[in-house]
C-alpha positions in Angstrom: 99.9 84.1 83.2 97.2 82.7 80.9 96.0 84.7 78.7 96.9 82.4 76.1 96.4 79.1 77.3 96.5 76.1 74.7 98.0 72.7 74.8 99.1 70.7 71.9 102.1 68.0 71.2 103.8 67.1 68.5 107.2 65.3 67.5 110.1 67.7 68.4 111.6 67.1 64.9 110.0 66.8 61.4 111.8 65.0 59.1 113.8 67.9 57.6 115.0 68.6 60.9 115.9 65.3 61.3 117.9 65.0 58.6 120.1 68.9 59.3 120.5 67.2 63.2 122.0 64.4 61.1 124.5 66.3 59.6 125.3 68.2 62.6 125.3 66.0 65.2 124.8 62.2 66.1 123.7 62.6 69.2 120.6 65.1 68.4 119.2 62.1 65.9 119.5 60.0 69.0 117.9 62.1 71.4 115.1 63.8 68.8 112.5 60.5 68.3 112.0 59.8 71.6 111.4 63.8 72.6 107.5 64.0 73.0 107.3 68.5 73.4 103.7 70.1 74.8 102.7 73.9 74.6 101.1 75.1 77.8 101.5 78.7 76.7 102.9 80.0 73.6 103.6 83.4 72.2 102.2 85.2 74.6 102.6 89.0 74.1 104.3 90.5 77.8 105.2 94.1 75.2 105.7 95.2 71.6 108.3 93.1 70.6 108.2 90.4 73.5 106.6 87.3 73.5 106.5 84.6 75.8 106.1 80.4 75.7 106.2 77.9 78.4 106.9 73.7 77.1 106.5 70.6 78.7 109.2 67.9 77.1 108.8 64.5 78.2 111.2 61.4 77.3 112.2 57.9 78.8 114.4 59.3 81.2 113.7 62.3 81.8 110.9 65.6 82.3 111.9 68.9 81.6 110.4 72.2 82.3 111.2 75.1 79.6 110.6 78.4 79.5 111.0 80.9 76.3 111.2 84.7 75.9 111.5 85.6 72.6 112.8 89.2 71.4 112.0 91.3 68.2 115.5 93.3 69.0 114.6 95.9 66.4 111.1 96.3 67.6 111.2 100.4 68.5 109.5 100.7 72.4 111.8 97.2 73.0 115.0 98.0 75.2 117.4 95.1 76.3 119.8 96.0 78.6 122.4 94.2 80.9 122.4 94.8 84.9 125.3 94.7 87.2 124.9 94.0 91.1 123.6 97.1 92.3 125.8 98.6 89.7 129.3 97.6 91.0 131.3 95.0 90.2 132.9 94.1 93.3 129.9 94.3 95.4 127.4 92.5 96.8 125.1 90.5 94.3 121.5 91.4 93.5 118.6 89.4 92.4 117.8 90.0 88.4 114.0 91.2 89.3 116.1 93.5 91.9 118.0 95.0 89.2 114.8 95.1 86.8 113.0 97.2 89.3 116.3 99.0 90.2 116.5 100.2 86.8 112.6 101.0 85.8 111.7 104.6 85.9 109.0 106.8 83.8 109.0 105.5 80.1 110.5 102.3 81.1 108.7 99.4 82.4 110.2 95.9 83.1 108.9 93.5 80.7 111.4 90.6 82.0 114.4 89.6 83.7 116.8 86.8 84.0 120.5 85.9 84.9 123.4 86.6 83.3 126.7 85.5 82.8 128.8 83.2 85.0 130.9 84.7 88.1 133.5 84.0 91.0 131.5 82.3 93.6 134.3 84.7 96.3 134.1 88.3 96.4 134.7 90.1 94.2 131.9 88.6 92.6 133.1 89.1 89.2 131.9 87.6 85.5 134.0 85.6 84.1 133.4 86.8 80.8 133.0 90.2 78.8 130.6 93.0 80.5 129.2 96.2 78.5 126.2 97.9 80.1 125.0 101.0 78.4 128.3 101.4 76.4 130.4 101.6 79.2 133.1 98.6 79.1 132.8 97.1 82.3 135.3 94.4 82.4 137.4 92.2 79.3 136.2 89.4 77.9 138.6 86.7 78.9 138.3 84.3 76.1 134.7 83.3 76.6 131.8 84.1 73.7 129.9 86.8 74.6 126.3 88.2 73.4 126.2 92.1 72.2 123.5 94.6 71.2 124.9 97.6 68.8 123.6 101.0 68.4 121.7 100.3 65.4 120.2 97.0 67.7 121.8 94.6 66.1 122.6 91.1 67.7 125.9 89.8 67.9 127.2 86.6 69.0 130.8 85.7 69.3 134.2 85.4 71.2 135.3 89.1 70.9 139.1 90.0 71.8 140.0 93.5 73.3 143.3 94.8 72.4 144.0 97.6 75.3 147.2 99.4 75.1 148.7 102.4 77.5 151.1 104.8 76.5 153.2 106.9 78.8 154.3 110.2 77.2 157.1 112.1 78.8 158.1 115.7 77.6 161.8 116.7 79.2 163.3 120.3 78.7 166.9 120.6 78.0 169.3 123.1 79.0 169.2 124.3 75.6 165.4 124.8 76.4 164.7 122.3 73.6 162.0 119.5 74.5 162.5 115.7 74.3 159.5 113.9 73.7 159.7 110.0 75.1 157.0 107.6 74.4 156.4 104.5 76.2 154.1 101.5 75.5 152.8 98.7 77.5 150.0 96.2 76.8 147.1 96.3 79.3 146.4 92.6 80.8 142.6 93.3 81.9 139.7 95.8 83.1 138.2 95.6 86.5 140.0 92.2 87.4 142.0 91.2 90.2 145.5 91.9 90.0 147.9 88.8 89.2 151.4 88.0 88.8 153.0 90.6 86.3 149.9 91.4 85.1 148.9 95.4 84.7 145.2 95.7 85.3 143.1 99.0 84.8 141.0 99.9 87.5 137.4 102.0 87.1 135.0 103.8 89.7 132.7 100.8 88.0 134.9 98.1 90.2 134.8 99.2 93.4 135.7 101.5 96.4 139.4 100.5 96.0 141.9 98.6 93.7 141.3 95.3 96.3 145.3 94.4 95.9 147.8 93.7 97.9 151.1 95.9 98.6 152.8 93.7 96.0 152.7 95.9 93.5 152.7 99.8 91.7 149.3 101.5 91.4 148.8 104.9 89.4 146.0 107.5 90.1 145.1 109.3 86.7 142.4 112.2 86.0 141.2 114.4 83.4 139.9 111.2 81.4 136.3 111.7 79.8 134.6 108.6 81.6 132.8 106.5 81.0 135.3 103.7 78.9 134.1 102.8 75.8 135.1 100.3 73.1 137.2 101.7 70.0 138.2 104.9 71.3 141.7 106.0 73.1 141.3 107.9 76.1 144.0 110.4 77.9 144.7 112.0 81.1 147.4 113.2 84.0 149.3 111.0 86.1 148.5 112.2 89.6 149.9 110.0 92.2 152.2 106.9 92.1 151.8 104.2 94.9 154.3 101.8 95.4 154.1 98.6 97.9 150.7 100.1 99.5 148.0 98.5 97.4 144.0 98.9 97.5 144.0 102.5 96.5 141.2 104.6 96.4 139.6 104.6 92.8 138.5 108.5 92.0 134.9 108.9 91.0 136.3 110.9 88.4 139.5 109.3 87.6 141.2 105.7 86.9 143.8 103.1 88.7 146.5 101.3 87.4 147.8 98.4 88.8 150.7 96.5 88.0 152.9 93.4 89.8 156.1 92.2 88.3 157.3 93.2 84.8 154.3 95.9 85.2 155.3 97.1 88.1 158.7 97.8 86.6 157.2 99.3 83.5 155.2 101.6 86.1 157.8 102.7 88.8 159.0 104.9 85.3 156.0 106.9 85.3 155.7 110.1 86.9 153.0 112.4 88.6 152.5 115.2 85.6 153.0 112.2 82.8 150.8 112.3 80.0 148.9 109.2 79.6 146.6 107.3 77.0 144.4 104.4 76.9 143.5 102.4 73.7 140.6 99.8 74.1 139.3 98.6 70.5 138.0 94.9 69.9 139.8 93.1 66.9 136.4 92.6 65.7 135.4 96.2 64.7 131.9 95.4 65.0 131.9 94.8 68.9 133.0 98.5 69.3 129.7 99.9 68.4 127.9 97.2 71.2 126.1 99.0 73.9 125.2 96.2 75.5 127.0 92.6 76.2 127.2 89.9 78.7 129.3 86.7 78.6 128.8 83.3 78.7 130.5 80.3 79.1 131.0 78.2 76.1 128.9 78.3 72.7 126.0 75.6 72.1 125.4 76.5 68.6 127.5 78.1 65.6 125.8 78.7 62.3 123.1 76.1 63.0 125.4 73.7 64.1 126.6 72.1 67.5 129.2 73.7 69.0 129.8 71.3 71.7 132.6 69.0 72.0 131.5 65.6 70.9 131.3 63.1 74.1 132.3 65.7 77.0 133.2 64.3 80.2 132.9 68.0 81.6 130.1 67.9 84.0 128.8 71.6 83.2 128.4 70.2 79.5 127.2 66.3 80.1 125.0 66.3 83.3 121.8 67.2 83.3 121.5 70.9 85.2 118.9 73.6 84.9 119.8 76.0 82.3 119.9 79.6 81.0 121.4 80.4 77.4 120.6 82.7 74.9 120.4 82.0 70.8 119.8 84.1 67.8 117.0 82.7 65.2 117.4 82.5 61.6 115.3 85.3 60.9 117.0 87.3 63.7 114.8 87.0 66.9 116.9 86.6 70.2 115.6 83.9 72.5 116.0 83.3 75.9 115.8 79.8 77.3 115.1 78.9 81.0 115.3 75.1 81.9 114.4 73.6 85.1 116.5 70.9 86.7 117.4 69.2 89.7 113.9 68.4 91.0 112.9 65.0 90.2 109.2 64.4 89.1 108.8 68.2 87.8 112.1 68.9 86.2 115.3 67.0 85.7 117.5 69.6 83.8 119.3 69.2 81.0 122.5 68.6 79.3 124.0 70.9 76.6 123.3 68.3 74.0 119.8 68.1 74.8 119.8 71.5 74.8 121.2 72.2 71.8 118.8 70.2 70.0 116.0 71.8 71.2 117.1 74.7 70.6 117.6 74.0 66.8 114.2 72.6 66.8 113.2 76.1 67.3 115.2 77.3 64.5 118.4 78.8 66.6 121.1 79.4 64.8 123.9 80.5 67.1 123.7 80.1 70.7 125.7 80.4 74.0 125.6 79.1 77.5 124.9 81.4 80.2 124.9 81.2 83.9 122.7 78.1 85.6 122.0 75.7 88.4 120.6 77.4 90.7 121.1 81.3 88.9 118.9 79.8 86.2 115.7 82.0 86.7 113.2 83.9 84.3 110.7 86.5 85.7 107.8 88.6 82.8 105.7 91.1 83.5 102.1 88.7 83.4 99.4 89.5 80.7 97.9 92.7 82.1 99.6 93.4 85.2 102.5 95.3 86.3 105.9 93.9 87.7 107.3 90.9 87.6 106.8 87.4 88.2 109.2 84.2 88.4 107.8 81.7 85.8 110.2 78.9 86.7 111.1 77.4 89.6 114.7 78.1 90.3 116.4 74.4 92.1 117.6 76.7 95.1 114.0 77.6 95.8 114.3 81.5 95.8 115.6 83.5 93.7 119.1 83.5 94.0 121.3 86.9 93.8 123.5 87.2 91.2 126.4 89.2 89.6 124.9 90.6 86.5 121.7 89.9 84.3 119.6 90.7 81.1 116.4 92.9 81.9 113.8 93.6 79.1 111.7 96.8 79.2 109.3 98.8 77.3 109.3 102.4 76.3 106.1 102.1 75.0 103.0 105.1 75.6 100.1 104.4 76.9 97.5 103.5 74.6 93.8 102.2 74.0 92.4 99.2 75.4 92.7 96.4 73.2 92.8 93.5 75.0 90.8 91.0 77.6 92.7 88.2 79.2 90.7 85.8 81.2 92.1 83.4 84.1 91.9 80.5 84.2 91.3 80.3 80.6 90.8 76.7 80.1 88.8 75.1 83.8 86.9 71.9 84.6 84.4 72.2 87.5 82.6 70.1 89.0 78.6 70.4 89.2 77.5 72.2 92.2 80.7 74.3 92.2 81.9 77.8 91.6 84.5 79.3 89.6 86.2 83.0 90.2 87.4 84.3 86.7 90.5 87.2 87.2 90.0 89.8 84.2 93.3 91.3 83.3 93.6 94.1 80.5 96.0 95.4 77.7 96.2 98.6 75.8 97.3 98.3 72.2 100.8 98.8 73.2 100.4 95.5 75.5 100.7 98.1 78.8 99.0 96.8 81.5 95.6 99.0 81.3 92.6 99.3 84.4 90.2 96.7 83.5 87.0 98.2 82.6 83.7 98.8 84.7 80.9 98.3 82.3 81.5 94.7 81.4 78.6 92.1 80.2 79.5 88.2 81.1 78.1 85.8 79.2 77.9 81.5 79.8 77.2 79.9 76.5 76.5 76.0 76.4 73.9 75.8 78.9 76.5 74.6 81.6 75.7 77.4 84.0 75.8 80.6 84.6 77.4 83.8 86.3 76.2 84.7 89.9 77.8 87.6 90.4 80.6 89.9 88.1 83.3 86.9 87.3 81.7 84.8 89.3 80.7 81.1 87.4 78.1 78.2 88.4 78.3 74.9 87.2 74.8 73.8 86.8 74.5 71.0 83.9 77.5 68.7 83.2 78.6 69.3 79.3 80.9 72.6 77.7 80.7 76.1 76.8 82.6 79.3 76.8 82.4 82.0 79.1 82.6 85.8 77.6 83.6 89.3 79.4 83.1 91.6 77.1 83.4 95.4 76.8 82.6 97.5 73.6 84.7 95.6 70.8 86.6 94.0 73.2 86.6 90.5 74.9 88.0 87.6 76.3 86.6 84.3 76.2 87.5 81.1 78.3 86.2 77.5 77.9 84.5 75.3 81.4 83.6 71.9 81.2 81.2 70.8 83.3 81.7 67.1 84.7 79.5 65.0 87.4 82.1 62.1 87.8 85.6 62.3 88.9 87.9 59.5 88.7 90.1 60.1 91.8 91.3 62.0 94.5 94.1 62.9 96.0 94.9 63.6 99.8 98.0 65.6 100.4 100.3 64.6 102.5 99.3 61.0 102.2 100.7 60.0 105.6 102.0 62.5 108.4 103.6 62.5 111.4 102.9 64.5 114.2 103.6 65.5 117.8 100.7 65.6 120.4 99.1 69.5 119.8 101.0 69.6 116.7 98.6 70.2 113.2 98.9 69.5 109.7 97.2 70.7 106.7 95.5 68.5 104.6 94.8 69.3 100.9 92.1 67.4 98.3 92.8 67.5 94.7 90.0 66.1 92.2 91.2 64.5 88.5 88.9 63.1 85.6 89.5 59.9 83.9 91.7 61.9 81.6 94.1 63.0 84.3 93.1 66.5 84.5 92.2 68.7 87.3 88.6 69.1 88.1 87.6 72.1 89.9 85.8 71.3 93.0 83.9 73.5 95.7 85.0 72.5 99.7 82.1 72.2 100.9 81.0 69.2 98.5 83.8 67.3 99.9 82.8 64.8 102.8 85.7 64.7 105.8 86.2 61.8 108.7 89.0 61.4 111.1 89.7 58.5 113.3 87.9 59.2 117.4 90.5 60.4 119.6 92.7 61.9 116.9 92.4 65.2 117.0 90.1 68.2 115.9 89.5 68.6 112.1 87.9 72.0 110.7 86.4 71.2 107.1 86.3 74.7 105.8 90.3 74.8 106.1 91.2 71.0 105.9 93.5 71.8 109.4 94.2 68.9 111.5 95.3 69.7 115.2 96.2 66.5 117.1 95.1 66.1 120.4 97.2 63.3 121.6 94.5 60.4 123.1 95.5 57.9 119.9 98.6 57.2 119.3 97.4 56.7 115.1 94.5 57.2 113.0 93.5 58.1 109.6 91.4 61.3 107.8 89.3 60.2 104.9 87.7 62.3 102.5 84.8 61.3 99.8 83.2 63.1 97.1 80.5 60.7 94.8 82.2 57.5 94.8 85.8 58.1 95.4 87.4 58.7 98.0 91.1 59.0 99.7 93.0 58.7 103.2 95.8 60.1 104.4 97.7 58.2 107.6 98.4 60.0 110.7 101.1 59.0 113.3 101.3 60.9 116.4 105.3 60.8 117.7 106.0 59.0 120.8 107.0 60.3 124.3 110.9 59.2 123.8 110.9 61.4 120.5 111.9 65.3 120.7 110.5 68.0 118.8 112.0 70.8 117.4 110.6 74.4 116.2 112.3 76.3 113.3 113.7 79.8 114.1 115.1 80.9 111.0 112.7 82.3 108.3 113.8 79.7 106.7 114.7 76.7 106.2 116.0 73.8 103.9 115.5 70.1 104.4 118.5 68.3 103.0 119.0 64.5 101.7 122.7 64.4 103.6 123.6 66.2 106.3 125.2 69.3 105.3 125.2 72.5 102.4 126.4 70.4 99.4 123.1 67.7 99.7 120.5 68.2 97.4 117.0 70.2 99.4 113.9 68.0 99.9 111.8 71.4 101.5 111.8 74.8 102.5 110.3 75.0 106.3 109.0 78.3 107.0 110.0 79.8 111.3 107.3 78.1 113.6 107.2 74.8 111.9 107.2 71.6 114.0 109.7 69.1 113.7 110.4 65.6 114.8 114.0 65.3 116.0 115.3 61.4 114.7 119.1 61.8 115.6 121.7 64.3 116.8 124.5 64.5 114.8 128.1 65.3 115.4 128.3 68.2 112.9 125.5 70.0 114.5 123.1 69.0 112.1 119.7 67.2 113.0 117.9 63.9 111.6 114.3 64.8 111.4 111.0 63.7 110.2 108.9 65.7 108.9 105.2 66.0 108.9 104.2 64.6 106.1 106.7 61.6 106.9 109.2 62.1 104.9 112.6 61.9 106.8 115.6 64.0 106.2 118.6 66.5 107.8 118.4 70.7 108.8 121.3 72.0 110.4 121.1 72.4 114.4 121.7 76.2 114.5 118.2 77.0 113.5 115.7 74.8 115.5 114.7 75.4 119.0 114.9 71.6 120.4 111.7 71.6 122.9 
């Protein structure tokens, strides 16, 4: 994902800035000096109207990962659209690059994909805020702000209110064969929510199989309503059924539920099969009943460039540093959407909603609101040139984790002409005597993915070496140039340096601990005096390992250990620098243990709720430290480090 690849670093704040963060809040001044922000990729075109960045933020006490999509929402091939669960809200929950692909078809490719709103962590796995998906009103918006796309692709942020009303209408005929006409109102308390006490909940085919409720209440069937539900329109229909004290009745494909407990239940034991019925659903706000497409969120960050946030929160969600997911509208109208990392120390902390908030007005956000996080916090893009999609973050959980609803970009755009080269890596260090394989990807003008062209010249400018074969580099002479793939009109250029020093290397894991016949893979990472990666081809590096530890294969950098030392070392040299890793071999009172799951995580505590050290794929050998009480296992792993998987999943030898 590198097509553009550049890396520059400035203060997050110019004075200006400074000075609005002033106004609006103390704690942005604090935080803004001391924020040090690098672009590793920026603007990156992934469609017409969708662009995508990728930030490095470094302060005192912290690191932070941050991804950025922004959105052009009145760009014409550009269509946002919010996902539900394998479209139902009481079901099971779906990953949001499930639901992207899910919801792809001819004319519509996924451009992106991320989480959405929060939701009930216990079936039904509900959003606790408002849900619109292609018009169709989903479930009410609960007092939480909420992001909405119009007809006429507009963006609206707020905290919309529903006011849903249902009438009964009752025609009786006299003996006198005139007709009485009664008319009977009754506020409705929610959509697609679960039933509580006096509360008179309306039911679609969009919730689930069934109602979900207990016999503690009233529940009318109702058909000949023109479905789907919309916003700002009144909807009628024929009472067909009344169920009282049964509960979790059938929702019609083609029909609706009422539900109602207490004072609703009373108001509903009046209504009759062959009762007229109507349904009014229109937001306060009249401009939220044109939105086609809305999700909520939990609180806002910003409101008219301004932080929205209660000053000094002791609420966790708001003051502890989490990874993130929200979603702001610029001042000249763009939507972004912000992905930030947490929870893994040395890559990515997280972020509190202050910190958050100020860099999103650094970017010029205006209004802004929190979405899901922690571990939902995820952001997949169709890469420069390719197609489907790809997870740019690294969610804390490790996978992707499944979620209730999310926000899916995708583009309606035709194919076009090729326009565009992207070359990977497009920025590489090498080291003399090495080669380098450069990936071509291509773009039409549309930004499609397009085939990547046959007749193709590379060119190495710079005198630092030269192509072997198609995409294939060698670094002859130390120094820089720029390589070239070029077609017609079109090309793509990437830069090499060429370096004959390197300043150190690195041997991962640095110490390991084995069992007799166990193995561990060993790998070598080369850096400049400048910290950066050098490229560097495996068979310039130079391998030992201690006599009597085991049998080492170069070409793969695989250790297996044959038991006749009980500890040793493996070095590894390249020039003048070289680095060793330690390797203890377990002892005969110490049992192993095999993973059987396909997976599984390495906690700091021994149980769900500690934080993951690793992810330990089925066949992995581990040392067994302790048995615990709970079932769950003190073990060391083999790169040393010590920590707890539960029992149920490793085969004790």
């Amino acid at each position: 994902m590198s097509p553009v690849h550049r890396k520059r670093s400035w203060p997050v704040f110019t004075a200006l800035v400074l000075v609005c963060s002033l106004l609006a809040s103390p704690l942005a001044v604090l935080a803004a000096p001391s924020w040090q922000v690098t672009a590793e990729t920026e603007q990156v075109p992934l469609a017409t109207g969708v662009r995508y960045s990728a930030y490095r933020l470094t302060a005192p006490e912290y690191d932070e990962a941050i991804k950025v999509l922004t959105i052009n929402p009145n760009d014409r091939y550009t269509v946002l659209e919010t996902a539900l669960s394998r479209d139902n809200l009481a079901g099971d929950l779906e990953r949001p690059t499930a639901m992207a692909g899910r919801l792809a078809g001819p004319g519509k490719a996924p451009v992106a994909a991320t989480n959405g709103d929060f939701y009930s962590t216990q079936p039904p796995y509900l959003p606790i805020g408002l849900q619109i998906r292609n018009g169709e009103l989903l479930t009410n918006p609960e007092g939480f702000p909420a992001l909405g796309l119009t007809r006429d692709k507009k963006v609206l942020m707020g905290t919309p209110v529903l006011a849903a009303t249902l009438t009964v209408t009752r025609q009786v005929v006299t003996h006198g064969r005139s007709v009485t006409r009664t008319v009977y109102n009754y506020p409705l308390t929610a959509i697609n929510r679960p039933r509580l006490t006096d509360s008179l909940i309306l039911y679609t085919p969009a919730y689930a199989a069934g109602t979900e409720t207990n016999e503690y209440g009233s529940e009318l069937i109702i058909k000949g309503v023109a479905l789907p539900l919309r916003a700002g329109r009144t909807y009628s229909g024929t009472v067909v059924t009344r169920m009282d004290g049964r509960g979790n009745t059938p929702i019609p494909p083609d029909g609706l539920v009422l539900s109602g407990h207490g004072r609703a239940q009373e108001f509903l034991k009046q209504v009759n099969p062959g009762d007229r019925v109507s349904l009014t659903l229109k937001f306060t706000d009249t401009r939220w009943n044109e939105v086609i497409q809305a999700v909520g969120g939990r609180e806002f960050i910003l409101q008219d460039g301004r932080v929205a946030l209660p000053p000094a929160s002791q609420d966790p969600l708001v003051a502890t540093r989490h990874p993130r997911t929200a979603a702001g509208v610029t001042r000249d109208g763009h939507l972004e959407i912000i992905v930030a990392d947490g929870r893994q120390p040395g890559y990515s902390n997280g972020m509190t909603l202050y910190e958050l908030a100020d860099f999103m007005q650094a970017r010029g956000i205006v209004t802004a609101i929190n979405l899901d996080g922690g571990g939902s916090a995820v952001l997949a893009v169709r890469p420069a040139g390719e197609n489907g999609l790809v997870i740019t973050n690294k969610p804390s959980d490790g996978p992707e984790r499944p979620v209730t609803s999310g926000l899916v970009l995708f583009s309606s755009a035709p194919r076009g002409k090729l326009s565009h080269l992207y070359l990977s890596p497009g920025s590489v260090k090498v080291y003399q005597g090495s080669r380098v394989e450069f990936n071509l990807k291509a773009q039409d003008n549309y930004y499609n993915p397009a085939p990547v062209p046959t007749d193709l010249t590379w060119q190495a400018g710079g005198s630092v070496g030269r192509f072997v074969y198609r995409g294939i580099f060698e670094a002859t002479q130390p120094g820089q140039g720029v390589v070239t793939a070029r077609t017609g009109e079109v090309q793509a250029t990437a830069k090499v340096t060429v370096v004959d020093k390197i300043a150190r290397l690195v041997l991962t894991p640095a110490t390991a601990s084995l069992v007799p016949g166990g193995s561990q893979q060993f790998m070598v990472t080369a850096y400049d005096a400048g910290g950066d990666e050098v490229l560097v081809d495996k068979s310039l590096y130079r391998w030992s390992v201690s006599p009597g530890l085991g049998q080492f294969d170069p070409g793969t950098g695989r250790l297996v250990c044959t038991g006749e030392v009980m500890e040793g070392v493996v070095e590894v040299s390249l020039g003048n620098q070289e680095a060793v890793a330690t390797i203890k071999l377990a002892g005969p009172g110490v049992t192993t243990g095999r993973v059987t799951a396909s997976a599984l995580y390495v906690r700091t505590g021994p149980g769900t709720s500690y934080q993951h050290l690793a992810l330990l794929p089925r066949g992995t050998l581990v040392a067994v430290l302790d048995r615990l009480a709970n079932g769950w296992l003190r073990v060391r792993l083999e790169d040393g480090r010590e920590g707890f998987v539960s029992g149920l999943y490793v085969n004790l030898a």
